[in-house]
VOMARMI-76597 format. One line per 8 residues: number of its first residue (from 1); their letters; for each residue x, y, z of N, C-alpha, C. Coordinates in nm, 3 decimals, padded with zeros to 5 digits, m for minus. Example, Ala and Ser with C-alpha at 12.3 -4.5 7.8 and 13.67 -1.06 7.14 Angstrom:
# residues 2
1) AS) 01.319:m00.569:00.780:01.230:m00.450:00.780:01.320:m00.330:00.780 ~ 01.285:m00.225:00.708:01.367:m00.106:00.714:01.290:00.003:00.787
# end
This chain:
# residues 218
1) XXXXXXXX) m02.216:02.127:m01.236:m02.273:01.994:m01.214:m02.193:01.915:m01.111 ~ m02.065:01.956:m01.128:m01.923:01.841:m01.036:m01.949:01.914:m00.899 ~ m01.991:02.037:m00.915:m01.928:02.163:m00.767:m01.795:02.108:m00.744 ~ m01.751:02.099:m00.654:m01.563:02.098:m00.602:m01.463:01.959:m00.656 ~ m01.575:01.874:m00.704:m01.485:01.732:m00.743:m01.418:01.702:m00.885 ~ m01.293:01.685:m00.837:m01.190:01.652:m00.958:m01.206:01.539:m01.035 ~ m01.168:01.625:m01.130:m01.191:01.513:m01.292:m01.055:01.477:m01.320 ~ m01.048:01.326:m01.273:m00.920:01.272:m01.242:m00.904:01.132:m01.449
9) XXXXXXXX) m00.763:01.075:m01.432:m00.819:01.018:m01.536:m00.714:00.898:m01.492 ~ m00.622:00.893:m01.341:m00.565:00.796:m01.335:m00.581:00.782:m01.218 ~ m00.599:00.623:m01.147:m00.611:00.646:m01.012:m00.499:00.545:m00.972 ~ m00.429:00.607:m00.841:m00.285:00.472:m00.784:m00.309:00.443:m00.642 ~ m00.354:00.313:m00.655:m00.376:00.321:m00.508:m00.252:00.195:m00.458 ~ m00.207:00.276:m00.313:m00.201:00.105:m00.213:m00.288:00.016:m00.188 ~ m00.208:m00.092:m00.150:m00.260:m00.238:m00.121:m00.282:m00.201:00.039 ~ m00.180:m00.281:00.100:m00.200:m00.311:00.229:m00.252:m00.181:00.286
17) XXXXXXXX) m00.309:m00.226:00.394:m00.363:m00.056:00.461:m00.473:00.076:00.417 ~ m00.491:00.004:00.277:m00.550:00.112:00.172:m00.715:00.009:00.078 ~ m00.634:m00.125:00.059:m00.717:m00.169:m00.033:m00.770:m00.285:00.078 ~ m00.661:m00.342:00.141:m00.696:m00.461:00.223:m00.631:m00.456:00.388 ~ m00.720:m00.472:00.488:m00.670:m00.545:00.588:m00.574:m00.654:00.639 ~ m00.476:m00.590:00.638:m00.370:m00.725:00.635:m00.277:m00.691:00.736 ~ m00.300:m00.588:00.820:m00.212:m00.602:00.891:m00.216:m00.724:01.030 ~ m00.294:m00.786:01.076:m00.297:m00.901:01.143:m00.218:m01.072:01.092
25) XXXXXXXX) m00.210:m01.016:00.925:m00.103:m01.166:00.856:00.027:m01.122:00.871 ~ 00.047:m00.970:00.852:00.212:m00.941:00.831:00.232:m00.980:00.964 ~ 00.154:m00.921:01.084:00.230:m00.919:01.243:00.265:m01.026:01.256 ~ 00.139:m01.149:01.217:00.185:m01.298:01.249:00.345:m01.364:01.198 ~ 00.309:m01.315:01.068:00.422:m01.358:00.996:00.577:m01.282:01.114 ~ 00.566:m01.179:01.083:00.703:m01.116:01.164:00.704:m01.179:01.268 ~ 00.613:m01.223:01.362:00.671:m01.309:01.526:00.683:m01.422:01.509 ~ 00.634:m01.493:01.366:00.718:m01.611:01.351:00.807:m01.605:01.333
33) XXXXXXXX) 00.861:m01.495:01.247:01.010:m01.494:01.200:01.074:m01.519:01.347 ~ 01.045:m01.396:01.398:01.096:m01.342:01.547:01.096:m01.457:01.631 ~ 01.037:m01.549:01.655:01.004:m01.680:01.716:01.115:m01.789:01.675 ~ 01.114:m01.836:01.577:01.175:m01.960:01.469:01.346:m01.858:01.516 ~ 01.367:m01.759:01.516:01.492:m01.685:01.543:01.587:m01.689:01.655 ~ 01.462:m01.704:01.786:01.510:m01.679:01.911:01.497:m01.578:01.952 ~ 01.418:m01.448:01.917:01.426:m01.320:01.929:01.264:m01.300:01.985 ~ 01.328:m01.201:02.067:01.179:m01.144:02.146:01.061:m01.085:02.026
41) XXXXXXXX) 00.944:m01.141:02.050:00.830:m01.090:01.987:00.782:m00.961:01.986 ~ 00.714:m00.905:01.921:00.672:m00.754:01.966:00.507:m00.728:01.925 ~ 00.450:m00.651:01.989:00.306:m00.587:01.971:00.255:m00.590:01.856 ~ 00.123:m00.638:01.823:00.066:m00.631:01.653:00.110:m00.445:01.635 ~ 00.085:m00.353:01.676:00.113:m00.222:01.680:00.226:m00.184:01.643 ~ 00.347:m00.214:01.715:00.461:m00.221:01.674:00.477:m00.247:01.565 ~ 00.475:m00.345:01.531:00.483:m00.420:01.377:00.449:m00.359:01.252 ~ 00.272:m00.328:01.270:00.229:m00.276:01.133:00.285:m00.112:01.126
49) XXXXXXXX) 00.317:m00.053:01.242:00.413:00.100:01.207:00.532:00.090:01.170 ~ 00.569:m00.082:01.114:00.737:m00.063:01.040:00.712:m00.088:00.864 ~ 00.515:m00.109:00.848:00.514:m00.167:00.705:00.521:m00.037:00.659 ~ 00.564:m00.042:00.528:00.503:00.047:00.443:00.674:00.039:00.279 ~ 00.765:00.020:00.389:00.898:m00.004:00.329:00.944:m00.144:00.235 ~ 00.867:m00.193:00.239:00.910:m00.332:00.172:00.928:m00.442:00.280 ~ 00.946:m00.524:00.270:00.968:m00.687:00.377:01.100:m00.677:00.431 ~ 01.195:m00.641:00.362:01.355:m00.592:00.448:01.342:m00.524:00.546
57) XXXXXXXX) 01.309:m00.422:00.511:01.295:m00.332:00.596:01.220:m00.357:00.733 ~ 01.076:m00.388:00.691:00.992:m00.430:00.791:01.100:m00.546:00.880 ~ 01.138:m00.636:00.820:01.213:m00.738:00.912:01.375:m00.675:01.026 ~ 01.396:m00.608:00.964:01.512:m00.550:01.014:01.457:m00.409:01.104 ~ 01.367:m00.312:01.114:01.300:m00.287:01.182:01.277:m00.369:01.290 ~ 01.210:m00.479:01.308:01.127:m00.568:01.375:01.284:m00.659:01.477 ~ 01.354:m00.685:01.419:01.476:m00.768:01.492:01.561:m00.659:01.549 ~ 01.553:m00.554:01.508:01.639:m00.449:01.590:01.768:m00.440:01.514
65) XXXXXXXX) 01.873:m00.340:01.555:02.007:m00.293:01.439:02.098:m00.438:01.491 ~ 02.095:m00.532:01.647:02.176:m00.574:01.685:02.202:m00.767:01.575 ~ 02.093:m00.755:01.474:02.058:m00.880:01.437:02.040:m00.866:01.302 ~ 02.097:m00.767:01.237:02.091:m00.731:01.092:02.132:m00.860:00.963 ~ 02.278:m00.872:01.042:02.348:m00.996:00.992:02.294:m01.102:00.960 ~ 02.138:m01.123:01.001:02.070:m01.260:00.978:01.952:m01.230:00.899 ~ 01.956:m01.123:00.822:01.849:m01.048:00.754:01.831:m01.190:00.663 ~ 01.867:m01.240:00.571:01.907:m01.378:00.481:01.809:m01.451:00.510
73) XXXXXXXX) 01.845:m01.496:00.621:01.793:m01.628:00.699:01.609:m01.543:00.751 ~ 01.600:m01.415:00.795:01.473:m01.374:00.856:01.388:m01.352:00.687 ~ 01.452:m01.302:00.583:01.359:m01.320:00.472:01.286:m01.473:00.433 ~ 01.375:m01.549:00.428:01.381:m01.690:00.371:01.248:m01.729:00.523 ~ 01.247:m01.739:00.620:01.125:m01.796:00.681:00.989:m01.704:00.654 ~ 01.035:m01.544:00.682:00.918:m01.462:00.656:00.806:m01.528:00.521 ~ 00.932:m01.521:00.469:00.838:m01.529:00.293:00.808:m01.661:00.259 ~ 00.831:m01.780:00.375:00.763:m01.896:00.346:00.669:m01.909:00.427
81) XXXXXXXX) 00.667:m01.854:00.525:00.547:m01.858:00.620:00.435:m01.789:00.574 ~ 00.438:m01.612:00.496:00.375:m01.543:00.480:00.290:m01.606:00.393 ~ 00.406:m01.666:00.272:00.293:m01.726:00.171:00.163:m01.803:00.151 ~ 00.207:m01.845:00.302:00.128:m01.973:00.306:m00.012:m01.884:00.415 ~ 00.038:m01.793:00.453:m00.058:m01.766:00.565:m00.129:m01.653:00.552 ~ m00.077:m01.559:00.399:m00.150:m01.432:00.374:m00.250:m01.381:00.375 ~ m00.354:m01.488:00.365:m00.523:m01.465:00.361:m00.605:m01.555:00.471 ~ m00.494:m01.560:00.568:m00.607:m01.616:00.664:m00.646:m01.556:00.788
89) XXXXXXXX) m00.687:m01.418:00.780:m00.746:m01.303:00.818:m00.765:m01.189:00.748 ~ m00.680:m01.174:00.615:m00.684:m01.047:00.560:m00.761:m01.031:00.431 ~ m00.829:m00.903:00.436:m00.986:m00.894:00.384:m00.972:m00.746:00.315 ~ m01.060:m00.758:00.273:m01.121:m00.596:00.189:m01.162:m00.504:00.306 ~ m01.109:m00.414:00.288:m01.196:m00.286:00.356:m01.302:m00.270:00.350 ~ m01.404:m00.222:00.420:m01.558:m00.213:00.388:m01.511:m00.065:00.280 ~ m01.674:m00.130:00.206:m01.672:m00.013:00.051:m01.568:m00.053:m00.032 ~ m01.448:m00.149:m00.010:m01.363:m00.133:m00.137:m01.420:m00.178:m00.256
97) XXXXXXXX) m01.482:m00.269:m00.289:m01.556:m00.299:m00.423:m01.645:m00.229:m00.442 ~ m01.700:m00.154:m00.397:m01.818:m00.023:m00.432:m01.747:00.069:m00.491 ~ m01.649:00.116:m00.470:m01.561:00.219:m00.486:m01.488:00.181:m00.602 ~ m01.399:00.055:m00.674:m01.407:00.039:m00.707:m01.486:00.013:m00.873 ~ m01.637:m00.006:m00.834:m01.698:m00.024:m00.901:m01.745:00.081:m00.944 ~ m01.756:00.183:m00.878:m01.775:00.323:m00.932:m01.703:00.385:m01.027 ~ m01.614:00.379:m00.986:m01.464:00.409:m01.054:m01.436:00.322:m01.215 ~ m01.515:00.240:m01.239:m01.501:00.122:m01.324:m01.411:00.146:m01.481
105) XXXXXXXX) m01.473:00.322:m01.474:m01.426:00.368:m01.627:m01.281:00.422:m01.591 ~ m01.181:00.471:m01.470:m01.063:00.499:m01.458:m00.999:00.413:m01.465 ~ m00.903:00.445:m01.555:m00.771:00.381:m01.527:m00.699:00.382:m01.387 ~ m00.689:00.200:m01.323:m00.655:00.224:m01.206:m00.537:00.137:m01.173 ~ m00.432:00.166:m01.088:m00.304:00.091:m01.085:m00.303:00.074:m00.929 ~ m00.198:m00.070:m00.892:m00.192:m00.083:m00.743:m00.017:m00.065:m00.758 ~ 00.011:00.062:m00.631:00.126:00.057:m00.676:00.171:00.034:m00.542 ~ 00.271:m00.056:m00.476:00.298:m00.122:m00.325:00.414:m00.155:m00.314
113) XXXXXXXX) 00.453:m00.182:m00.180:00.617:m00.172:m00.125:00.625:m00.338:m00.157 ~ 00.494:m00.408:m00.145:00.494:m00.546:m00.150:00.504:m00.617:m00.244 ~ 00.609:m00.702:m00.226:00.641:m00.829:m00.354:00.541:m00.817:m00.460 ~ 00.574:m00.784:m00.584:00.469:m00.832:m00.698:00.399:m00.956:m00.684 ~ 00.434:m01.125:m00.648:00.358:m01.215:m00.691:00.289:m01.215:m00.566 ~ 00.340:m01.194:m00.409:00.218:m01.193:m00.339:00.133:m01.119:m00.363 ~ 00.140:m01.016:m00.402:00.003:m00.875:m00.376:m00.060:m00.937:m00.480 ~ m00.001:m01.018:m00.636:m00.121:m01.056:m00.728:m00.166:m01.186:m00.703
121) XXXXXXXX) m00.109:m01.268:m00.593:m00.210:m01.372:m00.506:m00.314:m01.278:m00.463 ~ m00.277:m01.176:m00.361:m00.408:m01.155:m00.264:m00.523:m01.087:m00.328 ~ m00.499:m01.012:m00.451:m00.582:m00.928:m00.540:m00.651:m01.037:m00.610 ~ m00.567:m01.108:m00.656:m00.708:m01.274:m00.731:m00.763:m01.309:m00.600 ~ m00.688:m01.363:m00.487:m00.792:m01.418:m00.410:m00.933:m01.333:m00.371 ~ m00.871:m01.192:m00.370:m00.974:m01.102:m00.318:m01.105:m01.036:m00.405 ~ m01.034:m01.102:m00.525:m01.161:m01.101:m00.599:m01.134:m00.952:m00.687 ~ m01.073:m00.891:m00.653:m01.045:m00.741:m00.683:m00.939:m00.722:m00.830
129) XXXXXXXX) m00.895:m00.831:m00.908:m00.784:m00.773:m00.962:m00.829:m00.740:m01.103 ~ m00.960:m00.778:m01.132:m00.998:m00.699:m01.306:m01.044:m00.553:m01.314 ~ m01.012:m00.482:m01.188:m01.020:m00.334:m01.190:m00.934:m00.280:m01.224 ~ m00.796:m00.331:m01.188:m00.666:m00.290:m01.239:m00.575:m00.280:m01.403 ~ m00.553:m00.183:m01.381:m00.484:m00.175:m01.555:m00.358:m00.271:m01.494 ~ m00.282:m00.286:m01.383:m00.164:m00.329:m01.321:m00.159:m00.312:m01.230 ~ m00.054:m00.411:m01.140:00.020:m00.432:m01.006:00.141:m00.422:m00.989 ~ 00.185:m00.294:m00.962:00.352:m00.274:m00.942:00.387:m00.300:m00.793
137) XXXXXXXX) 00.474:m00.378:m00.798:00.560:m00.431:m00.619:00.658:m00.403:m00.605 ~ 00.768:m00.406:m00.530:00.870:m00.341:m00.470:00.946:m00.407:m00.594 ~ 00.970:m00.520:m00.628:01.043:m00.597:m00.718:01.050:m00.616:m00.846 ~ 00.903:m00.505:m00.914:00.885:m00.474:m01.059:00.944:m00.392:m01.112 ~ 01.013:m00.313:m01.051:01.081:m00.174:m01.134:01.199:m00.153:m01.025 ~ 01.305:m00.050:m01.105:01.380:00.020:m01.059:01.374:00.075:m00.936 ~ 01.221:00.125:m00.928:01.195:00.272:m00.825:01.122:00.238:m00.760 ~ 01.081:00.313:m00.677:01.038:00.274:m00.545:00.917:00.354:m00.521
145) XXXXXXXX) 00.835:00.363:m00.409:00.810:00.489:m00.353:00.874:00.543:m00.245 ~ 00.892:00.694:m00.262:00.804:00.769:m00.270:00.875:00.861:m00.408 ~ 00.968:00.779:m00.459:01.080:00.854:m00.576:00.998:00.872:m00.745 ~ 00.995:00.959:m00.746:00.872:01.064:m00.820:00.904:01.001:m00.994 ~ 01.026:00.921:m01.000:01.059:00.854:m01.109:00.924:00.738:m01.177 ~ 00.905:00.653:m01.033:00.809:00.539:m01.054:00.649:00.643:m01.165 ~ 00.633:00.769:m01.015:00.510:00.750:m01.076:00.516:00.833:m01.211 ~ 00.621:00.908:m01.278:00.610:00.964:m01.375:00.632:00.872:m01.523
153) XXXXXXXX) 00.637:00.731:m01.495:00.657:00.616:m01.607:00.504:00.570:m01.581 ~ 00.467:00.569:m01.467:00.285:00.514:m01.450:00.232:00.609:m01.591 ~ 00.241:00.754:m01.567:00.187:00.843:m01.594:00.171:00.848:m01.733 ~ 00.291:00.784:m01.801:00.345:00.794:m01.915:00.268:00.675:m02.010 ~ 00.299:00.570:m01.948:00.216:00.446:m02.024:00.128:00.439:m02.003 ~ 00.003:00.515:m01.931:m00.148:00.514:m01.944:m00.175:00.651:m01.991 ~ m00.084:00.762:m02.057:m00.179:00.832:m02.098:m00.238:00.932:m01.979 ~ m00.164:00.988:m01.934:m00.271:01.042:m01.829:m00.175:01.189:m01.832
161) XXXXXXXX) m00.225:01.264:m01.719:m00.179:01.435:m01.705:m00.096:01.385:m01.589 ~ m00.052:01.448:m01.497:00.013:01.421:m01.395:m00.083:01.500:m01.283 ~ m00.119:01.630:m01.317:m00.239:01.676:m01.227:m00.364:01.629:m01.240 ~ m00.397:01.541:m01.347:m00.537:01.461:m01.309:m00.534:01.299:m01.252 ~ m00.365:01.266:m01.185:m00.341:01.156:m01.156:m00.350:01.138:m00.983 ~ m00.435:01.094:m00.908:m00.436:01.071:m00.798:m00.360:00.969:m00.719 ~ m00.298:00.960:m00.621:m00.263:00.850:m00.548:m00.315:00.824:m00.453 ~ m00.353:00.708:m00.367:m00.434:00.716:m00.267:m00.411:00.636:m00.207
169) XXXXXXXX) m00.360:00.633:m00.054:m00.305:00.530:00.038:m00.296:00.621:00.184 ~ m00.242:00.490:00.296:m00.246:00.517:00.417:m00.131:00.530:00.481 ~ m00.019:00.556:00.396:00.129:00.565:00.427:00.193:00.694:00.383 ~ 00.308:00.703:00.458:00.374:00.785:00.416:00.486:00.827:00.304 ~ 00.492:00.716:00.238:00.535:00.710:00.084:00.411:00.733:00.024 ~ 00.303:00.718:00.021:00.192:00.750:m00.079:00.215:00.871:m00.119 ~ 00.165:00.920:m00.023:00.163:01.098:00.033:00.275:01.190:m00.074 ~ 00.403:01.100:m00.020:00.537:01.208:m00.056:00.563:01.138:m00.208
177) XXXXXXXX) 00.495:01.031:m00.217:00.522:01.002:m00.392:00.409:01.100:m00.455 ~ 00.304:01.082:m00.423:00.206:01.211:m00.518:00.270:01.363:m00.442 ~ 00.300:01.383:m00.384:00.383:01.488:m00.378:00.505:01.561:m00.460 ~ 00.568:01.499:m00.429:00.742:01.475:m00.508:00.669:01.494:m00.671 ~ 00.581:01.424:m00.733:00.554:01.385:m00.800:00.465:01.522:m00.922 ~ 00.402:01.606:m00.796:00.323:01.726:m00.823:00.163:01.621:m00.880 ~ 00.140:01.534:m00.839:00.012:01.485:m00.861:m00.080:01.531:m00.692 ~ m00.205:01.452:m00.711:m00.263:01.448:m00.604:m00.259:01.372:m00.539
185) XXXXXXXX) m00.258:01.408:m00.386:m00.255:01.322:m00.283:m00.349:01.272:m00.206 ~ m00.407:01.162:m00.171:m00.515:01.161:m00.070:m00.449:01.042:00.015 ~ m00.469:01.080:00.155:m00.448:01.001:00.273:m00.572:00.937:00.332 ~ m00.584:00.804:00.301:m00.682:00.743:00.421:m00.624:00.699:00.536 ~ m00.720:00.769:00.660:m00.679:00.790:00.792:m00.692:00.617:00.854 ~ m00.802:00.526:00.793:m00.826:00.424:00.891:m00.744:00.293:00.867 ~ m00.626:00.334:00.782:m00.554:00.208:00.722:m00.447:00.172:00.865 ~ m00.290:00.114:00.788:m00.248:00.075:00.899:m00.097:00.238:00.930
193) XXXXXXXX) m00.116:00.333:00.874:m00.085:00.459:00.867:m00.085:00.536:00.992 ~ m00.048:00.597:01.105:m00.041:00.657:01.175:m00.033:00.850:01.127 ~ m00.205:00.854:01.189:m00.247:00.930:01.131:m00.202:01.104:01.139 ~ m00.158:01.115:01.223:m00.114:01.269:01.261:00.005:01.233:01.195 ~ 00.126:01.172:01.167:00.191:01.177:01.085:00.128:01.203:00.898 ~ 00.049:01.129:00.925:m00.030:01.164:00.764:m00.043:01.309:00.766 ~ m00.136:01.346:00.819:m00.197:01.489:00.818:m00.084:01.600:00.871 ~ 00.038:01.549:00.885:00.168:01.653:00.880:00.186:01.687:00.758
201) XXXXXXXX) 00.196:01.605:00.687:00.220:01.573:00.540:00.163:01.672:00.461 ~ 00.034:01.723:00.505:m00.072:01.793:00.455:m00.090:01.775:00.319 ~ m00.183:01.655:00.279:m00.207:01.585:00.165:m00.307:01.679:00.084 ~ m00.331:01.646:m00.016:m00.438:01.758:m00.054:m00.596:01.694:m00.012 ~ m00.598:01.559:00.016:m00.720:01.524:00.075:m00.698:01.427:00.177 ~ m00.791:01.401:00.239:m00.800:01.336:00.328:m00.946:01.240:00.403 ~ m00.946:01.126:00.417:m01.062:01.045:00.445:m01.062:00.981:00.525 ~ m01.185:00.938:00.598:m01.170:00.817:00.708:m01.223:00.721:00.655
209) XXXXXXXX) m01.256:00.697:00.534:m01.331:00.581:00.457:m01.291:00.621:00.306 ~ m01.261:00.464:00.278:m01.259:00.500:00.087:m01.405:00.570:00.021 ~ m01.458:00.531:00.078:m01.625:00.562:m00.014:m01.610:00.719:m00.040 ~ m01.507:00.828:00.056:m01.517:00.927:00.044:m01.546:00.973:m00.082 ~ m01.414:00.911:m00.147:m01.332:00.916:m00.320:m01.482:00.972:m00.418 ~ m01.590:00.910:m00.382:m01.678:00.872:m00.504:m01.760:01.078:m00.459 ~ m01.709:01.118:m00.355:m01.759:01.253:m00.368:m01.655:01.373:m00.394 ~ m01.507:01.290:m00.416:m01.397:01.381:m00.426:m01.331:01.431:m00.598
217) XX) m01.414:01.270:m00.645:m01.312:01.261:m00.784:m01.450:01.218:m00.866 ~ m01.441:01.301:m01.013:m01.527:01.163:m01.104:m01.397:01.168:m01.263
# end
């Protein structure tokens, strides 16, 4: 009746890049930082190929190794500017609430490099957050991605197998956390992910649209 599609019973997806369009608020946000600093600006492009690591990272990336020392001071504007400016371009992917809604009976988790209370601003604003069993952010737990610890406590408090647990994002921690992890992997190609790096990875699936999911998994 299924032919080739997996009977999954947990699903983990990313935020940024995966669930929502946002890479046009982070860039802004980073050249304000970069701006308010004194420091040369850089390419929306540039920018969204340093997300995926958390806001440190991304910022210290973005200022270069010679300006580390002011990491302090580049969080403290980032994260007042961002707050204020997170949703004023950044949107749902086309199909994400279809997909979603399909999905209605899985258990589904957002698991992200990004601050817990922003990502559960942008998930209420977005209308999206009663799909979720939970929202794990860089700042909710111990672990991180792509460290196979996080997702084997997901795994644990919902009840699930570890081979019927999918992860699904446009980064390269997604990938190597359902990896590391011995779960499944799926890479979406149209997030803010640079894609031949994905498909090095050799995920066990791969999409140019979420809607794929609803012919991959029930």
């Amino acid at each position: 009746m299924w032919g080739n599609m997996k009977k999954i019973e947990l699903m983990v997806f990313d935020l940024d890049g995966t669930l929502i369009d946002s890479g046009n608020d982070i860039a802004s946000a980073v050249n304000y930082t970069l701006k308010t600093m004194s420091l040369p600006l850089l390419e929306r492009d540039k920018i969204t190929a340093y997300v995926g690591d958390g806001v440190k990272l991304l910022l210290e990336r973005s200022m270069g190794d010679g300006n580390i020392g002011n990491i302090a001071e580049a969080l403290d504007i980032f994260i007042n500017y961002y707050s204020d400016h997170m949703l004023d371009t950044t949107v749902l992917y086309p199909n994400v609430k279809d997909v979603l809604h399909h999905f209605k009976d899985k258990r589904k988790v957002i698991v992200t490099n990004k601050m817990h209370g922003l990502s559960c601003k942008i998930v209420d604003e977005l209308e999206i957050a009663g799909y979720f069993e939970e929202i794990i952010g860089r700042d909710s737990t111990p672990y991180n991605k792509p460290d196979p610890a996080l997702l084997r406590s997901l795994v644990r408090k919902h009840s699930a197998d570890m081979e019927r647990t999918v992860v699904i994002g446009d980064g390269y921690n997604d990938i190597k956390l359902a990896k590391n992890s011995n779960a499944i992997s799926c890479a979406l190609l149209n997030g803010l992910g640079i894609r031949n790096n994905l498909l090095e990875l050799d995920p066990d699936h791969s999409c140019e649209d979420i809607s794929e999911l609803k012919k991959l998994f029930y």
